[in-house]
py3Dmol code that shows the C-alpha trace and the ligand (Angstrom):
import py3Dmol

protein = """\
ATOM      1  CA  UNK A   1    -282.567 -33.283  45.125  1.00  0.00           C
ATOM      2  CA  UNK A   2    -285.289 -31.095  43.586  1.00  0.00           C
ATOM      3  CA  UNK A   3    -285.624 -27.556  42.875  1.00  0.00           C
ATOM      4  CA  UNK A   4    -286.850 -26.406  46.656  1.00  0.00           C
ATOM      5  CA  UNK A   5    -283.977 -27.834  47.925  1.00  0.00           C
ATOM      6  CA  UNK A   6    -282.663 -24.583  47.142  1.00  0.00           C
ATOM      7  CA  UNK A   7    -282.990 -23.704  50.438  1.00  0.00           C
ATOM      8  CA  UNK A   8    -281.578 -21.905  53.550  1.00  0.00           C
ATOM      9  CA  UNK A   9    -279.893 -25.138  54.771  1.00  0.00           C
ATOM     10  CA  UNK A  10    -278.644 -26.745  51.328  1.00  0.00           C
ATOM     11  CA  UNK A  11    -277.590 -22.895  50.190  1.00  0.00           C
ATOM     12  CA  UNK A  12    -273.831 -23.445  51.099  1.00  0.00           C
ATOM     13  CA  UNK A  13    -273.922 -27.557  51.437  1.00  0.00           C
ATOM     14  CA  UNK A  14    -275.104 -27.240  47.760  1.00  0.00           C
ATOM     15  CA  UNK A  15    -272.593 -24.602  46.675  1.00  0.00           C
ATOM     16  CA  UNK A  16    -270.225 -27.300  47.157  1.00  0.00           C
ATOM     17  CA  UNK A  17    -271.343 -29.055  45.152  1.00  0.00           C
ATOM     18  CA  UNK A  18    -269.846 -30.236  41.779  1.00  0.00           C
ATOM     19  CA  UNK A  19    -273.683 -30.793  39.811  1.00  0.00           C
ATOM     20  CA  UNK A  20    -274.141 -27.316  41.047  1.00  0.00           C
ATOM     21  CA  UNK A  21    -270.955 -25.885  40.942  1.00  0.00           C
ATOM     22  CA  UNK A  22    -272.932 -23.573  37.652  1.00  0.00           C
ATOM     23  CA  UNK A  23    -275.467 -22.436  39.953  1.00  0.00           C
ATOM     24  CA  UNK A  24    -275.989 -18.570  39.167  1.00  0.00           C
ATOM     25  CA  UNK A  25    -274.757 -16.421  42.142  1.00  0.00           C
ATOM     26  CA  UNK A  26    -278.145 -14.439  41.836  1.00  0.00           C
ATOM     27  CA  UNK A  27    -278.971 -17.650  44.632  1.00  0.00           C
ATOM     28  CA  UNK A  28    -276.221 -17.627  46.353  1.00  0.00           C
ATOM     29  CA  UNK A  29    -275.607 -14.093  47.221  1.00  0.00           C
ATOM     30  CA  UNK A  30    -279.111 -12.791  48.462  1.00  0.00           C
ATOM     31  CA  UNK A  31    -279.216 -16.150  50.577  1.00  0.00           C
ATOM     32  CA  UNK A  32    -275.398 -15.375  52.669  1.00  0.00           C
ATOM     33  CA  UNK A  33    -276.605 -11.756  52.670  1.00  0.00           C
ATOM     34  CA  UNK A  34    -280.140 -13.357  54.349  1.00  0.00           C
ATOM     35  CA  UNK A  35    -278.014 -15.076  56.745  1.00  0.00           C
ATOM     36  CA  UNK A  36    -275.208 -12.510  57.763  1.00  0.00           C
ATOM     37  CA  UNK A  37    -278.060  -9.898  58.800  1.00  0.00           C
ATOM     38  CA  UNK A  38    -280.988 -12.766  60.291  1.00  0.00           C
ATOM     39  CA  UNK A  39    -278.407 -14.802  62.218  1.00  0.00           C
ATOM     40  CA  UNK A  40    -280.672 -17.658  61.471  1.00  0.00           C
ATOM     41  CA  UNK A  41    -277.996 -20.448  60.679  1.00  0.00           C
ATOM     42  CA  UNK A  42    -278.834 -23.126  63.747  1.00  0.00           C
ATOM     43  CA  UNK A  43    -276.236 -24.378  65.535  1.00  0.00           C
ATOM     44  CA  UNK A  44    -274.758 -27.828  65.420  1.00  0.00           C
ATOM     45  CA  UNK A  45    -276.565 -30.509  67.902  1.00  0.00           C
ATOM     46  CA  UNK A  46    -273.896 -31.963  70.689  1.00  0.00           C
ATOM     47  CA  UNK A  47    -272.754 -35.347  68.702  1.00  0.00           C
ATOM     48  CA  UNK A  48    -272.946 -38.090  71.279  1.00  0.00           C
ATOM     49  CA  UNK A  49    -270.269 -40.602  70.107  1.00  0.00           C
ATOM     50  CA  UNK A  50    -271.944 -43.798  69.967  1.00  0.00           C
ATOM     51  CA  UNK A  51    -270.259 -44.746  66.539  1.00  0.00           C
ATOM     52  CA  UNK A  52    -269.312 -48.023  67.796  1.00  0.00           C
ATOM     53  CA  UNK A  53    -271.980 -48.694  70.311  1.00  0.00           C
ATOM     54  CA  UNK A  54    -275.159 -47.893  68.428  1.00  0.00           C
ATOM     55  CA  UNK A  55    -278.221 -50.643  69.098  1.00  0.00           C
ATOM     56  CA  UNK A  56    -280.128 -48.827  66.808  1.00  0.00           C
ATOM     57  CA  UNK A  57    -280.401 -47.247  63.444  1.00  0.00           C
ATOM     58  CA  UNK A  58    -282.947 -44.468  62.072  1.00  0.00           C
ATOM     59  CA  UNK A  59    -283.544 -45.095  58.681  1.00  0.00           C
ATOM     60  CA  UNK A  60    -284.608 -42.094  56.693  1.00  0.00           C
ATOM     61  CA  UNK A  61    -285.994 -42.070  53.512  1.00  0.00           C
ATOM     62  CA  UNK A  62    -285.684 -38.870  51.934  1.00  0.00           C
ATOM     63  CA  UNK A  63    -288.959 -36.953  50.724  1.00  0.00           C
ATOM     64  CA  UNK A  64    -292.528 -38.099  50.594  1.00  0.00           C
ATOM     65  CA  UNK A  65    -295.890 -36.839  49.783  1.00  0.00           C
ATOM     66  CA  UNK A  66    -295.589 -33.370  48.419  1.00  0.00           C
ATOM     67  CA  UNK A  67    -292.174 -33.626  48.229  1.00  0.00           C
ATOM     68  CA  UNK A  68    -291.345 -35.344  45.484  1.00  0.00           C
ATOM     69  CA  UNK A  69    -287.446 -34.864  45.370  1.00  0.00           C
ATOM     70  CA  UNK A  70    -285.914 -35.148  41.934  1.00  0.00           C
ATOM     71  CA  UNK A  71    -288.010 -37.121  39.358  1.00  0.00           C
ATOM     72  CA  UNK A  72    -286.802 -37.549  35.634  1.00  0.00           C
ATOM     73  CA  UNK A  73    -288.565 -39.980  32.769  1.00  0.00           C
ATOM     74  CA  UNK A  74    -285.931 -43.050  33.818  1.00  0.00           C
ATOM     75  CA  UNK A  75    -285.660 -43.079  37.580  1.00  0.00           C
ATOM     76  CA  UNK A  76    -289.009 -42.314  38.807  1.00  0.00           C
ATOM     77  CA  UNK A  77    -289.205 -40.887  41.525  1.00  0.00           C
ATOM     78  CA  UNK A  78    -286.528 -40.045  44.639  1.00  0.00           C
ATOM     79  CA  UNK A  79    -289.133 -40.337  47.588  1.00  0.00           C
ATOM     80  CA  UNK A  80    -290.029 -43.822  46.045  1.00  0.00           C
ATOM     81  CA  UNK A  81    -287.078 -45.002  45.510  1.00  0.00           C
ATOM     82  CA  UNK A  82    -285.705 -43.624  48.540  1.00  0.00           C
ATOM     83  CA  UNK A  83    -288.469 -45.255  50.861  1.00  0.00           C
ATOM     84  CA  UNK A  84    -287.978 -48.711  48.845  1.00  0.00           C
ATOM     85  CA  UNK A  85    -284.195 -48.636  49.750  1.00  0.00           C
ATOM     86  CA  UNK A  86    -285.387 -47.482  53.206  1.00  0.00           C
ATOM     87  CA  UNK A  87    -287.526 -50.725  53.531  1.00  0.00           C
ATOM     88  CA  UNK A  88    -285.080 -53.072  52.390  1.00  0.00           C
ATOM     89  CA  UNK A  89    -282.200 -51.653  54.807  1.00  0.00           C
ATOM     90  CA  UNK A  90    -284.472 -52.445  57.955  1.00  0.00           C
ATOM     91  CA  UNK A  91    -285.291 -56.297  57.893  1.00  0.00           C
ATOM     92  CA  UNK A  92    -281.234 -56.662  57.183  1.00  0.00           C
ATOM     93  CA  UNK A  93    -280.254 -54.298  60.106  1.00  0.00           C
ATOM     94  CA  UNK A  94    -283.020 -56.735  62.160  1.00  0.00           C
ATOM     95  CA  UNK A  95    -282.089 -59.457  61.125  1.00  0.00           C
ATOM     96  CA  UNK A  96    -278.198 -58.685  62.478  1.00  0.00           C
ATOM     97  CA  UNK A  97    -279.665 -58.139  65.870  1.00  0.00           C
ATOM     98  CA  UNK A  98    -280.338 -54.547  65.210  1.00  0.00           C
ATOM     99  CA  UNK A  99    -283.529 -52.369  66.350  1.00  0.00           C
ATOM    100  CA  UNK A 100    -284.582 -50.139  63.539  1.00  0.00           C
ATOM    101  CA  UNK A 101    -286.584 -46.750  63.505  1.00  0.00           C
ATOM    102  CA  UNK A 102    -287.575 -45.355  60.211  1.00  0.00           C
ATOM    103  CA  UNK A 103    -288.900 -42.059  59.792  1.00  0.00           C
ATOM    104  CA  UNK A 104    -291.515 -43.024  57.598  1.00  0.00           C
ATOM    105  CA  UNK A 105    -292.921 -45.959  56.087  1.00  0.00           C
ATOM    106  CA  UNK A 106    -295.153 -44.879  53.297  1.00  0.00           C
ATOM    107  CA  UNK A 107    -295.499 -41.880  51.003  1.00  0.00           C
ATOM    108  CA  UNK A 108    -296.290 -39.098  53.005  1.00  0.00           C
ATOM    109  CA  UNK A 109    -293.931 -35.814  54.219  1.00  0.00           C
ATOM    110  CA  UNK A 110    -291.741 -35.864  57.278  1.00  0.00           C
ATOM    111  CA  UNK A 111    -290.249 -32.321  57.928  1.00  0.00           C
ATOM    112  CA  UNK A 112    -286.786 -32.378  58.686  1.00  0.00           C
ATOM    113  CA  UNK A 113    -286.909 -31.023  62.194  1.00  0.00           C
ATOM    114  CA  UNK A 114    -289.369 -33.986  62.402  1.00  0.00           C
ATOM    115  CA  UNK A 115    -286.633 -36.546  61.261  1.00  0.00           C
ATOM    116  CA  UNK A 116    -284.147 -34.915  63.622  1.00  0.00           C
ATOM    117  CA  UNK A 117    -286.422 -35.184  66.277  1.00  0.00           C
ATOM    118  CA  UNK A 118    -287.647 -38.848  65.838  1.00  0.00           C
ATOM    119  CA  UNK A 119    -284.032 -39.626  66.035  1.00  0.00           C
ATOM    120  CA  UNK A 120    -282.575 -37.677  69.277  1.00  0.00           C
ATOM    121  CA  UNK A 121    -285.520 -39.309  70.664  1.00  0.00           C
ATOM    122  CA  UNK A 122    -283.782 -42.636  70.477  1.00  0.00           C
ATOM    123  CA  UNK A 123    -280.744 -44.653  72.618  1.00  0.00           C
ATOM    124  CA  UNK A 124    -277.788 -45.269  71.382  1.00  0.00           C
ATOM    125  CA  UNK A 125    -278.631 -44.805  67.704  1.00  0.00           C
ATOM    126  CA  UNK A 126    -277.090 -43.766  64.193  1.00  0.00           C
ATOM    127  CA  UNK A 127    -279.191 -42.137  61.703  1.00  0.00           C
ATOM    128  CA  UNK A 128    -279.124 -42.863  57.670  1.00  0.00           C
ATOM    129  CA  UNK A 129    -280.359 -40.864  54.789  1.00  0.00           C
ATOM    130  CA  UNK A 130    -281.713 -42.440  51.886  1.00  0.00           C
ATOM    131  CA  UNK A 131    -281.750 -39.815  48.817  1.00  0.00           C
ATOM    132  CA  UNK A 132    -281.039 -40.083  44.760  1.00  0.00           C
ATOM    133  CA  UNK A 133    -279.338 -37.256  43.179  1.00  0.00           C
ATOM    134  CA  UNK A 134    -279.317 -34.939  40.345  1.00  0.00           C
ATOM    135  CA  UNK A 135    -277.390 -32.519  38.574  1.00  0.00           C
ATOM    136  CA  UNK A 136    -277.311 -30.365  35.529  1.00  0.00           C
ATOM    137  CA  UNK A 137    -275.401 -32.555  33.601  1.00  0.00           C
ATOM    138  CA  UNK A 138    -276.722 -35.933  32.399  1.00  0.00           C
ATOM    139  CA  UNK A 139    -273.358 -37.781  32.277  1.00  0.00           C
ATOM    140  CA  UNK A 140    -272.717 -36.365  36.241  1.00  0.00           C
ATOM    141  CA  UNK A 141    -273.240 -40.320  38.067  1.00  0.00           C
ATOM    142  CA  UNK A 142    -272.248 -41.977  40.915  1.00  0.00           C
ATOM    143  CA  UNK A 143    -272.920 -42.360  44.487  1.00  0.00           C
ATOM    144  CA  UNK A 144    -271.653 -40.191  47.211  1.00  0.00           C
ATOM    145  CA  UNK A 145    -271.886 -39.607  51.273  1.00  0.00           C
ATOM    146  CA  UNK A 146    -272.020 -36.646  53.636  1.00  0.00           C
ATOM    147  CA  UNK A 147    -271.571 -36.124  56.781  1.00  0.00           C
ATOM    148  CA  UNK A 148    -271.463 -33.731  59.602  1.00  0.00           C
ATOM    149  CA  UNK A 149    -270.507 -34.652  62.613  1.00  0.00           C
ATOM    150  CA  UNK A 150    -266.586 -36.232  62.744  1.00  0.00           C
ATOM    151  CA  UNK A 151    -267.976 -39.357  64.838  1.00  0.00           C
ATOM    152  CA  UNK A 152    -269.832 -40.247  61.388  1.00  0.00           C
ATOM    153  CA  UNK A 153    -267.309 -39.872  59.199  1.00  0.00           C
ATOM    154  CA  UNK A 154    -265.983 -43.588  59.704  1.00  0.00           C
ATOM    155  CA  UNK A 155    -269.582 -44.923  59.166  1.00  0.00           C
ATOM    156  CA  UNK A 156    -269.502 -42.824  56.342  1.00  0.00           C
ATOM    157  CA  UNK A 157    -266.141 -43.883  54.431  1.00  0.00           C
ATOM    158  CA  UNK A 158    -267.551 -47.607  55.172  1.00  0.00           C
ATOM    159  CA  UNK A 159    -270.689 -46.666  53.375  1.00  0.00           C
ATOM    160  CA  UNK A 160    -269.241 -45.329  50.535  1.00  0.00           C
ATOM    161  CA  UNK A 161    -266.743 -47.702  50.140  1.00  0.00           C
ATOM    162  CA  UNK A 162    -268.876 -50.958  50.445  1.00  0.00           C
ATOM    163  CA  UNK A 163    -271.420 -49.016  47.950  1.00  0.00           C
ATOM    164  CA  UNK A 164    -269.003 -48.579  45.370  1.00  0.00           C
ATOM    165  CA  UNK A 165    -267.606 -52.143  45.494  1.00  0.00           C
ATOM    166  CA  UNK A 166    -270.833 -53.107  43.736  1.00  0.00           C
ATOM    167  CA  UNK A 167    -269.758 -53.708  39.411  1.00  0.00           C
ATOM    168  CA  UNK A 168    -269.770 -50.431  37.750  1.00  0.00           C
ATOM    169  CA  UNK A 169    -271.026 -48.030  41.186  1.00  0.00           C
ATOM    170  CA  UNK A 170    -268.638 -45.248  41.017  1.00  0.00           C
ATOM    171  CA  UNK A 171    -267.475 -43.318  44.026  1.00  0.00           C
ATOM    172  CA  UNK A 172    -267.659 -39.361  44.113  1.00  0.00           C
ATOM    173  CA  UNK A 173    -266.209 -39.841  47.350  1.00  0.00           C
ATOM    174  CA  UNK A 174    -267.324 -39.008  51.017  1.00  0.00           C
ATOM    175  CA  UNK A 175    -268.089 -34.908  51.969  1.00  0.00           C
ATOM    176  CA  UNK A 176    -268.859 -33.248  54.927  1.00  0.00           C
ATOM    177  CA  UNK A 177    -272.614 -30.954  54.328  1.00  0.00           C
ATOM    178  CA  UNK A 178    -274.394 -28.729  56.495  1.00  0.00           C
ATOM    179  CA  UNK A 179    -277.896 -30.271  55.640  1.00  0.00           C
ATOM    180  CA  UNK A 180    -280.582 -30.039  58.610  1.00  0.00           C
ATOM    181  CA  UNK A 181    -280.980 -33.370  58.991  1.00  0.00           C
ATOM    182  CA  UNK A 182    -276.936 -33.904  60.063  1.00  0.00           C
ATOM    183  CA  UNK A 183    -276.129 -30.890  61.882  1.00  0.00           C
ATOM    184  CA  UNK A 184    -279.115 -31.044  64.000  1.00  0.00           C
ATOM    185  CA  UNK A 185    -278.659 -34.808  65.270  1.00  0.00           C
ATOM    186  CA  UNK A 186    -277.533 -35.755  68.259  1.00  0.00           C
ATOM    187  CA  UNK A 187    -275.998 -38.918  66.655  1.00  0.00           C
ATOM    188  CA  UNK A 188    -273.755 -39.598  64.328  1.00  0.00           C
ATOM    189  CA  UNK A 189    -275.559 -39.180  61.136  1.00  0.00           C
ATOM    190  CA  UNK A 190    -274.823 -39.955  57.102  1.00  0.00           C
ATOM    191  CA  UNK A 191    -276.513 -39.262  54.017  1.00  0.00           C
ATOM    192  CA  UNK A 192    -276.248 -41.376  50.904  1.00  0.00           C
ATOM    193  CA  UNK A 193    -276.819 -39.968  47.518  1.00  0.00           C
ATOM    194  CA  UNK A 194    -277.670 -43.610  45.596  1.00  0.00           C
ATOM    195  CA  UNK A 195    -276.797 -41.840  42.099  1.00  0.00           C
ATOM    196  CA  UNK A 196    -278.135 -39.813  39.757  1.00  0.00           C
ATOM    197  CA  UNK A 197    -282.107 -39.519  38.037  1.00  0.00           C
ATOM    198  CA  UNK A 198    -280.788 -36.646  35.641  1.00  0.00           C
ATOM    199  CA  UNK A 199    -277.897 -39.312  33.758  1.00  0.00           C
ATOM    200  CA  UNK A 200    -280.342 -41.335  31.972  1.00  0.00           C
ATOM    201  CA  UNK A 201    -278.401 -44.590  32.288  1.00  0.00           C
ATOM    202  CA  UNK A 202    -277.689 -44.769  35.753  1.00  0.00           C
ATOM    203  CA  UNK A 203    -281.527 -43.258  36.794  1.00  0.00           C
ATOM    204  CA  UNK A 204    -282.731 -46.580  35.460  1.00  0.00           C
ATOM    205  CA  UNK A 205    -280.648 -48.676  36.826  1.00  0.00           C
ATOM    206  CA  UNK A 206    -282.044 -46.800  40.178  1.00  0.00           C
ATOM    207  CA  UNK A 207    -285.106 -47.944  39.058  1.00  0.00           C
ATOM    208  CA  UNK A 208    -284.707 -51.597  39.511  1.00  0.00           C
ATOM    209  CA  UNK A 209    -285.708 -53.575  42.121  1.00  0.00           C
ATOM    210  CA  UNK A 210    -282.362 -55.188  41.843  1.00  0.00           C
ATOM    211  CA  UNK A 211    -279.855 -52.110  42.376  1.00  0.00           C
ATOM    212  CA  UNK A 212    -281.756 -50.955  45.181  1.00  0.00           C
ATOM    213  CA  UNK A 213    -281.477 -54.396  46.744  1.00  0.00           C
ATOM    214  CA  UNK A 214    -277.664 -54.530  45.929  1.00  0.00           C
ATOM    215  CA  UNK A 215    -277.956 -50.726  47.565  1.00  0.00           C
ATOM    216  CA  UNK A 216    -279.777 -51.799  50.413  1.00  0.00           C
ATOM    217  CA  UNK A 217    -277.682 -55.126  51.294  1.00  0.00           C
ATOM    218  CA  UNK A 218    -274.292 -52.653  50.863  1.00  0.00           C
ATOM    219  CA  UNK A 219    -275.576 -49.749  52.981  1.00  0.00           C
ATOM    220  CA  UNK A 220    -276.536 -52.448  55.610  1.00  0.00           C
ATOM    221  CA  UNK A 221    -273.722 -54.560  55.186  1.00  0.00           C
ATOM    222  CA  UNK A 222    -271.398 -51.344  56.329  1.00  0.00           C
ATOM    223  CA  UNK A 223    -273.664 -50.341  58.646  1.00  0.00           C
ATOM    224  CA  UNK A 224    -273.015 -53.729  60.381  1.00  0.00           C
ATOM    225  CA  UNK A 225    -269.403 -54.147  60.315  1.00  0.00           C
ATOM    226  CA  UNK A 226    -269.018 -50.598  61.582  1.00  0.00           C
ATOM    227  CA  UNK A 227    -270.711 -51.319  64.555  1.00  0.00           C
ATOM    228  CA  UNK A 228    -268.592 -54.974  65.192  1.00  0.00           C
ATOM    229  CA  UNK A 229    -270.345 -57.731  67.021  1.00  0.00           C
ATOM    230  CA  UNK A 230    -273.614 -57.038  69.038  1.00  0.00           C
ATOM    231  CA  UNK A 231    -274.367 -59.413  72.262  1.00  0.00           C
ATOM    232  CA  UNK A 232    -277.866 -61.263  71.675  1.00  0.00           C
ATOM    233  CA  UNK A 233    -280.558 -59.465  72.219  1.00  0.00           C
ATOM    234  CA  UNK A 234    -284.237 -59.023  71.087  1.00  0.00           C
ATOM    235  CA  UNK A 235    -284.295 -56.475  68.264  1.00  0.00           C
ATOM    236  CA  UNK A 236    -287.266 -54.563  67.918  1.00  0.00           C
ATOM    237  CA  UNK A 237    -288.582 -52.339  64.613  1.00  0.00           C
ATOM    238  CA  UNK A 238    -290.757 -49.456  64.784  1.00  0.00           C
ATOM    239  CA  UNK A 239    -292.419 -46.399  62.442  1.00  0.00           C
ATOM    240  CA  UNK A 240    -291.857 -43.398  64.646  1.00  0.00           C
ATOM    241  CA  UNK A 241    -295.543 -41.605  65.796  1.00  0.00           C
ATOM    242  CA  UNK A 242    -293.901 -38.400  65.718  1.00  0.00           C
ATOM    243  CA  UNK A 243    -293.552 -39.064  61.436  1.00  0.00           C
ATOM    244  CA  UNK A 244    -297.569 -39.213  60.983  1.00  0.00           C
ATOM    245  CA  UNK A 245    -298.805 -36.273  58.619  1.00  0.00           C
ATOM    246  CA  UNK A 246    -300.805 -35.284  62.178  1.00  0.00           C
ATOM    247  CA  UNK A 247    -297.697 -34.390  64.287  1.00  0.00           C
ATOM    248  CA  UNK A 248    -296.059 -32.865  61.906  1.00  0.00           C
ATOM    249  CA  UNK A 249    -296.439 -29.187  62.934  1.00  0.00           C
ATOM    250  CA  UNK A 250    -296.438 -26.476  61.098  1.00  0.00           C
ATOM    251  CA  UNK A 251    -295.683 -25.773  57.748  1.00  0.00           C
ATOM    252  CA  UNK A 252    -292.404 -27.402  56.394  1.00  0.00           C
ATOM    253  CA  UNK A 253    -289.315 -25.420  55.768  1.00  0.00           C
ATOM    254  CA  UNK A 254    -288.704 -26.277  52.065  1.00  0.00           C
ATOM    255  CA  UNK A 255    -285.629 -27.736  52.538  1.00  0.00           C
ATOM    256  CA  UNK A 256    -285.582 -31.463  51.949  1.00  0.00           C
ATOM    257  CA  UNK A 257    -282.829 -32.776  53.697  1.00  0.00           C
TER     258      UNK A 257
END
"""
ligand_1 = """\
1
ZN
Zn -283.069 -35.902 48.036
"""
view = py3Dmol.view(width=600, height=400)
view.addModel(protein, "pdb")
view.setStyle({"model": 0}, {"cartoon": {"style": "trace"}})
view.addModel(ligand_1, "xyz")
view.setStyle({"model": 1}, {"stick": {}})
view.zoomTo()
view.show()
């Protein structure tokens, strides 16, 4: 989260929200009245079910070069730790026999059509959002996971709840959002908000090497007991081209996710 995610395609995901539930309407209003007279809400992608089929699994670490996502004094960074938990999902996901596809691999910006694309490029995939979160006030905390399409929200409920088993991970439970990156995939598609940078406490336990691992290991964990038992194959990991700074295209929308 960060302050251009107030954007077209968080605008009424966000108003949802309960960190933003104080937004001033002064946003909200000029943005619905934007969209009533430009039409220029995208429609949903055609979900192809493959919830209990998927081979592969786009990993997608929120943010990247420019875009920093939130940031506060104890957490860091979210497109740091978001690509850290990113790279720890992968080998696990690999390791169970899984290919893996993330959307980028180092600090640099992926625009969300770019994301989208990389994964309706695939087979027989899911895709997974890595972000942090943030909120107005420091003692909001806790994880929580959207969805769009209703052939994620299994893979979603599994996420959340294996998350939240970890010792003192608290759930703010599982939400459908109208974020770019899940309304435009053609798979079934979660995002995962790992907790909060703004509550000082839980941004630094963010921070360590050792929640993200615990984050990483859960996330994958649910990812591979969704899917039930794969037959033996060669799994295969890749960076997709399409992410490089080069085929990007043209300037980014600012939303983030
Ligand atoms: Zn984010």
């Amino acid at each position: 989260m960060s302050s251009i995610e107030r954007s077209f395609d968080n605008a009424s995901a966000e108003s949802k929200r309960a960190p933003h539930a104080l937004r001033p309407l002064w946003f909200a209003v000029p943005l619905a009245t934007l969209f009533a007279l430009a039409g220029c809400e995208t429609p949903s992608a055609t979900v192809k079910n493959t919830s209990h089929t998927y081979r592969t699994v786009v990993i997608d670490a929120g943010h990247g070069g420019q875009d920093n996502g939130t940031r506060s004094r104890w957490g860091g960074t979210e497109k740091a730790a978001a690509l850290d938990t990113a790279l720890r999902i992968a080998p696990k996901l690999r390791a169970a026999g899984f290919n893996t596809v993330l959307t980028r691999n180092g600090d640099y910006f992926v625009p969300l059509d770019g994301r989208t694309r990389i994964s309706n490029h695939q087979e027989n995939a899911i895709f997974v959002s890595v972000h942090f979160n943030e909120g107005p006030n420091r003692k909001a905390h806790g994880v929580e996971t959207y969805y769009h399409s209703p052939f994620a929200q299994e893979l979603a409920d599994r996420i959340e709840s294996t998350v939240t088993s970890l010792p003192g991970v608290a759930s703010r439970g599982v939400k459908t959002a109208n974020y770019r990156v899940l309304r435009n995939n053609e798979y079934p598609a979660v995002l995962i908000e790992g907790g909060f940078f703004s509550n000082p406490k839980e941004a630094a336990r963010c921070a360590t090497p050792a929640y993200r691992e615990a984050l990483a290991s859960s996330i994958a964990n649910a990812i591979i007991s969704e899917r039930g038992p794969l037959q033996p194959a060669q799994s295969s990991s890749a960076v997709a081209t399409t992410a490089s700074p080069a085929a990007a295209g043209p300037a980014p929308l600012p939303a983030t996710r």
